[in-house]
C-alpha positions, 0 to 999 in steps of 0.5 A, a space after each residue: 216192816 211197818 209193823 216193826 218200824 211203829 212198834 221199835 220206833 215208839 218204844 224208842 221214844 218211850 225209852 229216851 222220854 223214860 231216861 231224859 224225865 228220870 235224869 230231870 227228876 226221879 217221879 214219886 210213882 215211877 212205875 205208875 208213871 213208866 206204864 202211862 208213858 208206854 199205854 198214852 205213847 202206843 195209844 196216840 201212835 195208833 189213833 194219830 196213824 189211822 187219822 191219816 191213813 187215808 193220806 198215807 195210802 194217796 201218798 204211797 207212804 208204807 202203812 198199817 192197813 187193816 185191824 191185822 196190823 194194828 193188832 199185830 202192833 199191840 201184840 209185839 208191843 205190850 210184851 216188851 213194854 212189860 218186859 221193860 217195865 219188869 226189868 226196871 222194877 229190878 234196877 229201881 232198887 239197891 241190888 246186893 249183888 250189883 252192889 257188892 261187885 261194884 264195891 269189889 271191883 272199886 278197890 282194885 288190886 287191894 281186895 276188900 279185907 273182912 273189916 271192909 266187908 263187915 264195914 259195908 255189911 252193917 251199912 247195908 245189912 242184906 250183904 252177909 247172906 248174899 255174900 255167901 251165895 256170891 262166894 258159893 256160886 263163884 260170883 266172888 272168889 276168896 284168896 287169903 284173906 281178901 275177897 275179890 270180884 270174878 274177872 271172868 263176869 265183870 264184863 256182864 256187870 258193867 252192862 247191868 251197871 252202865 243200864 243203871 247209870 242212865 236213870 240214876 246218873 251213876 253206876 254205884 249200888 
């Protein structure tokens, strides 16, 4: 349970230093700065903890005993930092998708109409590819001549973009 108490809890802090540093001011070099924070966190958790391990085992405080625990720390930690650190990297740029979702899901009952989605395809040119797929796969559907977010994945895309929201400050693509 320690294990999971030191791992869960620096990673945690991490994540609130990660949203409160990047809400501040956005670094120039945030995946280099993103991977310090996780190495130097996990680093001075450990070194402070086997400090005092001595004081905790006197006090009958739970603690990592031996090399076993400390490993086991490492070994659950450096994945999810990763993982963390990977899908970051995802929501650091303007997804196409998340974009145009958004974009239809902000016009409401109105669609968006081909002049609308040529307007917001020439301000961001990766949209017409994309488009398609989207329509292919039934991410968007068309009626008339309107195209509309799927209601059915809305819910999924609020996630992604309420995620986005706390570093950025705002949910748009």
């Amino acid at each position: 349970m320690v294990v999971l108490g030191i791992t869960f809890g620096t990673l945690a802090f991490v994540f609130l230093a990660h949203v409160i540093m990047w809400r501040i001011r956005l670094p120039e070099k945030p995946l280099k700065l993103l991977l310090y924070m996780f190495l130097v966190s996990i680093t001075a958790v450990l070194v402070v903890h086997f400090k005092i391990e001595d004081s905790l085992l006197k006090r009958d405080i739970p603690h990592l005993s031996g090399l076993a625990d400390y490993l086991a720390v490492i070994l659950l930690y450096v994945p999810i930092s990763l993982a963390y650190i990977i899908g970051y990297t995802t929501l650091q740029v303007d997804s196409p998708t998340l974009s145009l979702i958004w974009e239809m899901h902000r016009t409401g009952a109105a669609g968006m109409s081909s002049d609308d989605i040529s307007r917001f395809s020439s301000e961001r040119p990766f949209v017409r590819d994309r488009l398609d797929a989207l329509l292919e796969q039934g991410v968007i559907v068309r009626r008339n001549d309107r195209l509309f977010a799927a209601n059915r994945l809305l819910p999924m895309f609020r996630v992604v973009l309420f995620y986005r929201s706390l570093y950025h400050g705002h949910s748009e693509g």
